[in-house]
C-alpha positions as CSV (number, residue, x, y, z in Angstrom):
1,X,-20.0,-14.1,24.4
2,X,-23.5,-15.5,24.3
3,X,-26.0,-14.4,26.9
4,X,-27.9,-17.2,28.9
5,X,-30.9,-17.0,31.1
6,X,-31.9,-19.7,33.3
7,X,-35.9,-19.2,33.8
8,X,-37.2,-21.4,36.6
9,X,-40.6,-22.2,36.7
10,X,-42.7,-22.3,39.7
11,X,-46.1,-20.3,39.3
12,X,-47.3,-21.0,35.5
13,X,-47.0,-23.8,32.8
14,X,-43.9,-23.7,30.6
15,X,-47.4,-23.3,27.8
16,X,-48.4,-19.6,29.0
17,X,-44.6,-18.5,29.6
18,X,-43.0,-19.6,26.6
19,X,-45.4,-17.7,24.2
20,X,-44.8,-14.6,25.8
21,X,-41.2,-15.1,25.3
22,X,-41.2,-15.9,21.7
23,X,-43.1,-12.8,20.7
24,X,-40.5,-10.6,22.6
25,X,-37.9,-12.5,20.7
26,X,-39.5,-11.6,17.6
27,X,-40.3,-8.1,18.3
28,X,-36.5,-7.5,18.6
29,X,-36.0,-8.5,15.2
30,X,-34.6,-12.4,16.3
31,X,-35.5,-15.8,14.9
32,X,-35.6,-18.4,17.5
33,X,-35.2,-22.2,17.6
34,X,-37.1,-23.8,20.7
35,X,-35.6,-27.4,21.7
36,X,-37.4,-30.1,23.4
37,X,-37.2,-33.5,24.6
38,X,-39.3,-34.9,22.7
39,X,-41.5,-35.3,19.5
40,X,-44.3,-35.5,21.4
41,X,-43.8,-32.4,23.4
42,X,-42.8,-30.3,20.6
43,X,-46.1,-31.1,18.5
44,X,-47.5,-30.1,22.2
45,X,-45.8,-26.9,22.0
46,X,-47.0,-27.0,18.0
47,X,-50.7,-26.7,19.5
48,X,-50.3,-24.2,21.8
49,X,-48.3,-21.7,20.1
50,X,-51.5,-21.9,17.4
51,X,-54.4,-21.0,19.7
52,X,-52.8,-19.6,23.0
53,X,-54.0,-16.2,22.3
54,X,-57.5,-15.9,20.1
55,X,-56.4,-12.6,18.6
56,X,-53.3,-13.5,17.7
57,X,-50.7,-16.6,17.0
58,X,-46.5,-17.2,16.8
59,X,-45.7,-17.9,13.2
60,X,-43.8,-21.2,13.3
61,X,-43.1,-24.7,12.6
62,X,-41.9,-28.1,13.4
63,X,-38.6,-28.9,12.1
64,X,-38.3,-31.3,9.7
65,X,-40.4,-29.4,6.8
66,X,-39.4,-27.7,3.6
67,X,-39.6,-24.3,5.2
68,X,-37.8,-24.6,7.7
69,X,-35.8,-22.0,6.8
70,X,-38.5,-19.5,6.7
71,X,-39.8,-20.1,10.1
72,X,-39.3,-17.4,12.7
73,X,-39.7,-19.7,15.4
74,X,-39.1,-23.1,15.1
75,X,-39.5,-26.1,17.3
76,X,-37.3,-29.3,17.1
77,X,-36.0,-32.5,19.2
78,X,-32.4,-32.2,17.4
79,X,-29.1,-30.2,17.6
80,X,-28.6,-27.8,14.8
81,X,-30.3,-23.9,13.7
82,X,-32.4,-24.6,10.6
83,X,-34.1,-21.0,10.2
84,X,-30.5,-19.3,11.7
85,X,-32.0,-18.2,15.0
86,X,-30.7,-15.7,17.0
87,X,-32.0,-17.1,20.1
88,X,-32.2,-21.1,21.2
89,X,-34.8,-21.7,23.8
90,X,-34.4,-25.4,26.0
91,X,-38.0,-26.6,27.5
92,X,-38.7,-30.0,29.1
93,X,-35.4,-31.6,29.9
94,X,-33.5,-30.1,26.5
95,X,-30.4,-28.9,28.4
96,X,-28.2,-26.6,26.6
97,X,-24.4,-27.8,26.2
98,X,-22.9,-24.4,24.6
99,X,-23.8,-21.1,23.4
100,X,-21.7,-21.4,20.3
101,X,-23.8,-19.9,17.5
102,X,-26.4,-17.4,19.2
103,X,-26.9,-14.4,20.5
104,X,-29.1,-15.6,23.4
105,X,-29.9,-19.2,24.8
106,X,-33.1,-19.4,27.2
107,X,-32.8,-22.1,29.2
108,X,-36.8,-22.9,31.0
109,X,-37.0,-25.7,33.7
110,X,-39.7,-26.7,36.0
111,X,-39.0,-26.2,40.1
112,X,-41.2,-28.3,40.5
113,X,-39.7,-31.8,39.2
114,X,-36.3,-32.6,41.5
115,X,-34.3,-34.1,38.3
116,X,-34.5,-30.7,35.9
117,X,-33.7,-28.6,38.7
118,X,-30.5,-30.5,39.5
119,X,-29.7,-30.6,35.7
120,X,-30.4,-27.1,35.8
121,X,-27.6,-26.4,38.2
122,X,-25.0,-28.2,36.4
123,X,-25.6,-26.5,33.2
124,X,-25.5,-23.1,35.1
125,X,-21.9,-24.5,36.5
126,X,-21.1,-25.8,32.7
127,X,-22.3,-22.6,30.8
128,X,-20.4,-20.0,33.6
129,X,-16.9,-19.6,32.1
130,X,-17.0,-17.1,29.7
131,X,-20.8,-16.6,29.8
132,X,-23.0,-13.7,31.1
133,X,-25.7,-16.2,33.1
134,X,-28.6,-14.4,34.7
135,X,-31.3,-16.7,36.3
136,X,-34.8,-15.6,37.1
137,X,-37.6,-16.5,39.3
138,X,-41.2,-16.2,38.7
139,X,-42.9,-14.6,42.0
140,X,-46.3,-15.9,43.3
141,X,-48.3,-12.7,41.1
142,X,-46.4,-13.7,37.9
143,X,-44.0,-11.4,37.8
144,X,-40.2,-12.6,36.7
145,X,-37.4,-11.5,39.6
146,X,-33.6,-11.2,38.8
147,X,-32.1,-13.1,41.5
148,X,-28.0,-14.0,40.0
């Protein structure tokens, strides 16, 4: 049984939450595979995981490469887990269909845009048989709140 957390964002950028994830993931030991919508957002995503801390950076890559394999975190538009992640992460409008195959999926959506939100609730209604869902909510001083 997989465990899925719906993150819904209302109070900071998908771009200062999802690094903070990712190096959580990979102080547990995990690989992760981070789905988007599209290329464009992904070599978005490329950018900011490179310089969103100056003392530090995410080791990763865009799928597609030679390495992929290698890469602890890796960011792609397509199905599939080409560094065998423990963790899949969906961002803008990537909704996850199963679990099959991780440990974890981390689904992020935006509160702010109508159309993820309602796709947001009918992946929490797809994903609840057999699933531990939890879905969290980000308070108006950053912090993240359990709420299901």
């Amino acid at each position: 049984m997989a465990e899925i957390l719906f993150y819904h964002l209302e109070n900071q950028p998908l771009e200062r939450v999802i690094p903070v994830l990712l190096e959580k993931t990979l102080e547990r030991g995990w690989r992760a595979v981070v789905e988007t919508g599209s290329r464009e957002r992904a070599e978005a995503l490329d950018a900011v995981l490179w310089t969103y801390r100056d003392e530090s950076f995410l080791p990763h890559g865009i799928a597609g490469g030679e390495a992929d394999a290698d890469q602890p975190v890796l960011i792609t538009t397509e199905p599939g887990n080409g560094n065998a992640a423990n963790v899949r992460f969906f961002v803008d409008r990537a909704v996850p269909q199963s679990p099959e195959g991780y440990d974890r999926i981390v689904y992020l959506f935006s509160g702010h845009d109508p159309d993820a939100v309602t796709e947001a609730r009918a992946a929490w209604k797809a994903l609840s048989a057999g699933n531990a869902l939890t879905y969290w909510q980000q308070e108006a001083d950053g912090r993240w709140v359990k709420k299901a």
